[in-house]
C-alpha positions as YAML, in Angstrom:
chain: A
units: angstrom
residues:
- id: 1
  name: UNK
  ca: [70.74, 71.72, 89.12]
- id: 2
  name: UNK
  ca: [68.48, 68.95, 87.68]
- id: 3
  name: UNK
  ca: [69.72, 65.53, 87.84]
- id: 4
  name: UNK
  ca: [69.82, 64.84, 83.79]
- id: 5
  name: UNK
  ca: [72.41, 67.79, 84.10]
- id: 6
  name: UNK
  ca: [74.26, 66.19, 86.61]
- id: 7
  name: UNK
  ca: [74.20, 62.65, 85.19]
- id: 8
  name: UNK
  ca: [75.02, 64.03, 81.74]
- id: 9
  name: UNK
  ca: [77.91, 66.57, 82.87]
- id: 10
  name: UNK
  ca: [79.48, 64.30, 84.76]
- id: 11
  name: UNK
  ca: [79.28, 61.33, 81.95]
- id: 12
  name: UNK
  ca: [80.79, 64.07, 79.36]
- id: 13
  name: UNK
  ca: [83.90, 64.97, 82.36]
- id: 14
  name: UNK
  ca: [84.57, 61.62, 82.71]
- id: 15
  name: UNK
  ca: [84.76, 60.94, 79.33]
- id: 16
  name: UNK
  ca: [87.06, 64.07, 78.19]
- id: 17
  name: UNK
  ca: [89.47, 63.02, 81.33]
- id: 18
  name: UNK
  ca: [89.77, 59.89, 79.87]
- id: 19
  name: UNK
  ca: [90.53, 61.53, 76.64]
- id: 20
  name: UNK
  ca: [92.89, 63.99, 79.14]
- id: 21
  name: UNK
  ca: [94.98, 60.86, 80.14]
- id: 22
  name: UNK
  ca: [95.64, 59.72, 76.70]
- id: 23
  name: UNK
  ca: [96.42, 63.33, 75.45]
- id: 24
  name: UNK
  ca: [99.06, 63.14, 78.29]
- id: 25
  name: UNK
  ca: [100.48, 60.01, 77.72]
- id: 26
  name: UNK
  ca: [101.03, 61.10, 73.81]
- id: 27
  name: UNK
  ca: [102.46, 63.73, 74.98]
- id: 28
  name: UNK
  ca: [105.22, 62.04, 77.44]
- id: 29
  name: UNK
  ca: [105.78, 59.38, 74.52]
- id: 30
  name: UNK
  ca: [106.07, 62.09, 71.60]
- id: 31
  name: UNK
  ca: [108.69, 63.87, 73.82]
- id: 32
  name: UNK
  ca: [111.07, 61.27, 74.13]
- id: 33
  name: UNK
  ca: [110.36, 60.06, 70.52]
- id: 34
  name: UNK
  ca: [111.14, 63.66, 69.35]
- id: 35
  name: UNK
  ca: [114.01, 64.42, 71.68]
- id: 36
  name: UNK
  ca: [115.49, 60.99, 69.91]
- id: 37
  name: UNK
  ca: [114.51, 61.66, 66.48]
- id: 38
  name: UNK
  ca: [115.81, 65.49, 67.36]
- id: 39
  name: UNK
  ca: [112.64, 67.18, 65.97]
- id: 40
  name: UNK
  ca: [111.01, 69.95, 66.93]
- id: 41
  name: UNK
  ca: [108.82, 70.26, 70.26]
- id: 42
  name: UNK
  ca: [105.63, 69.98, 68.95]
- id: 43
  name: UNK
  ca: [104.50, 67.50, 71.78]
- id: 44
  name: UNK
  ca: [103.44, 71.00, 73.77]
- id: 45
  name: UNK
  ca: [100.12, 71.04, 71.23]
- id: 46
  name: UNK
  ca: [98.91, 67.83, 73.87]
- id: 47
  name: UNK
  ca: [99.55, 69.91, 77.06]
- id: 48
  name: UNK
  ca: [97.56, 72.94, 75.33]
- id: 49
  name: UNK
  ca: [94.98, 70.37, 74.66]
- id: 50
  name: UNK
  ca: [95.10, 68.79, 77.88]
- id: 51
  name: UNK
  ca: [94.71, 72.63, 79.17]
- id: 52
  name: UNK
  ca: [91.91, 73.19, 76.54]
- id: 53
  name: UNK
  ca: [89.93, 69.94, 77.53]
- id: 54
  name: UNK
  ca: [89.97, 71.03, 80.69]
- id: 55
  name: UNK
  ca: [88.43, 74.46, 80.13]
- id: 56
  name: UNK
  ca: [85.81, 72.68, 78.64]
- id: 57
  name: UNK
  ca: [85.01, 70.96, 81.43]
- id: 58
  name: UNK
  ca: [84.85, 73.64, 83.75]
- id: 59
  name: UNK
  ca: [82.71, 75.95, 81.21]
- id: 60
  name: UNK
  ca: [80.26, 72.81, 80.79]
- id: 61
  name: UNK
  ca: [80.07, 72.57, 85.00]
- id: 62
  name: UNK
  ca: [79.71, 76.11, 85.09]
- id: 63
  name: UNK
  ca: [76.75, 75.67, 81.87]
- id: 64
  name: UNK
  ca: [74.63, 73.12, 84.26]
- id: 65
  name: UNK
  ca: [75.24, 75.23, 87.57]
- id: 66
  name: UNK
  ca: [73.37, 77.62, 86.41]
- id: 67
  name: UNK
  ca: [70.80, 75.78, 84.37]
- id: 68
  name: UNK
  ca: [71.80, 76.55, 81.25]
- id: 69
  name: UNK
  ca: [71.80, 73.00, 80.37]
- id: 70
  name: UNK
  ca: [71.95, 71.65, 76.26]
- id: 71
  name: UNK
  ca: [72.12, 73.74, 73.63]
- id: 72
  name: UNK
  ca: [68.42, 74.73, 73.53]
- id: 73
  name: UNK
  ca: [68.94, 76.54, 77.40]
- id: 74
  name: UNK
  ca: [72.52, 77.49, 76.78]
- id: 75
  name: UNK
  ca: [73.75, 80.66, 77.33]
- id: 76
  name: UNK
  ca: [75.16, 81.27, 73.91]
- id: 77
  name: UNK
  ca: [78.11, 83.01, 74.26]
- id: 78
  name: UNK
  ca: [79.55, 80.12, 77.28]
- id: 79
  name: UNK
  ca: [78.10, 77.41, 74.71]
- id: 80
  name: UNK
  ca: [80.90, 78.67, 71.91]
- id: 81
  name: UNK
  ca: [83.40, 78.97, 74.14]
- id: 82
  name: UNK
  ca: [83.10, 75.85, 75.76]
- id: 83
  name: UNK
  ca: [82.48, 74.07, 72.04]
- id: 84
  name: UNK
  ca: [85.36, 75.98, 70.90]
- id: 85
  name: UNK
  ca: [87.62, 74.98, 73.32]
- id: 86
  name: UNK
  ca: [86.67, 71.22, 72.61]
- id: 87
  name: UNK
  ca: [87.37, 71.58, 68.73]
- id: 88
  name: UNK
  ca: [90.77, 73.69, 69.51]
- id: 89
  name: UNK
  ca: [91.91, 70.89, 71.95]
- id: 90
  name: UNK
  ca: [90.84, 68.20, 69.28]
- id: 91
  name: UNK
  ca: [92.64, 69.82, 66.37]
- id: 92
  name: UNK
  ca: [95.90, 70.94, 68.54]
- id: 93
  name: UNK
  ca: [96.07, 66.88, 69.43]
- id: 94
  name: UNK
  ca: [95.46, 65.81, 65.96]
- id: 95
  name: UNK
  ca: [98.13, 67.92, 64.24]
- id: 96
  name: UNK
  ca: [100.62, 66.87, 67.02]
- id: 97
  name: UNK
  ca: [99.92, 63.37, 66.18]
- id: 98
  name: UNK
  ca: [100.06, 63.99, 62.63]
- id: 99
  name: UNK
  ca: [103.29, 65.37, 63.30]
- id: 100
  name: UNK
  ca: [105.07, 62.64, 65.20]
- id: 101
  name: UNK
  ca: [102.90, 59.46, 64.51]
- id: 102
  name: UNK
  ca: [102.24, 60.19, 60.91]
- id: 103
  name: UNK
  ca: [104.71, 57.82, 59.53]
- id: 104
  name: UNK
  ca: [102.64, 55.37, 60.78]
- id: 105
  name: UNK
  ca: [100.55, 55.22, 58.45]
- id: 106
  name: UNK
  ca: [102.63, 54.47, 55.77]
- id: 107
  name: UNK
  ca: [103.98, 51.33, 58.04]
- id: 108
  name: UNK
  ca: [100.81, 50.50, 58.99]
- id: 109
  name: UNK
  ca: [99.81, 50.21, 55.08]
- id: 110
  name: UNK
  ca: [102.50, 48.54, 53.45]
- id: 111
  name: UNK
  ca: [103.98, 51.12, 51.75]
- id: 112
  name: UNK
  ca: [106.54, 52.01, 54.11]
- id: 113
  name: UNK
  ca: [110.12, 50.85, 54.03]
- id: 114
  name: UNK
  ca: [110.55, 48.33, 51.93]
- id: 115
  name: UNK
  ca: [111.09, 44.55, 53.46]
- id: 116
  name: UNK
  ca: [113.31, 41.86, 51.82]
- id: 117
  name: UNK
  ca: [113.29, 38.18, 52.39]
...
């Protein structure tokens, strides 16, 4: 395995755990929010993320173990999977959030409830 492989695998891993932690600690918070607001369980979209993100990393590991390192050297069918994976975990996270944070938005705006003084 070539160093730039190493260097750049484990700079992606340590990114996407980062992005792990904070999948998981949306996930804990949009639990309780939902089990007070009484809607549906929809935080289990961050823990198939979280499950997702870390199938990528393992596919990318396995991608620069065996020198198949970028997407000019990649073995194509482990280089879908493993971008696949990413974009599934991304999307499952997003739509969770849309789901319990998207009210936000409005708040965050202005144009959510309306304020007297």
């Amino acid at each position: 395995m070539s160093s730039q492989a190493v260097i750049g695998t484990t700079c992606f891993s340590l990114g996407l755990l980062s992005i792990i932690v904070l999948v998981l600690v949306l996930a804990r918070l949009s639990k309780e929010f939902g089990e007070a607001m009484k809607l549906a369980p929809h935080y289990y979209f961050y823990y198939a993320a979280a499950a997702l993100f870390v199938l990528t990393i393992g596919l990318r590991w396995w991608e620069a173990s065996h020198g198949h390192y970028g997407v000019a050297m990649s073995h194509i069918a482990v280089f879908v999977l493993d971008t696949l994976s990413f974009f599934a975990g991304i999307t499952a996270s997003f739509l969770a959030s849309l789901k319990y944070w998207g009210w936000l938005k409005g708040e965050l705006l202005g144009k959510g409830s309306e304020k007297s003084y």
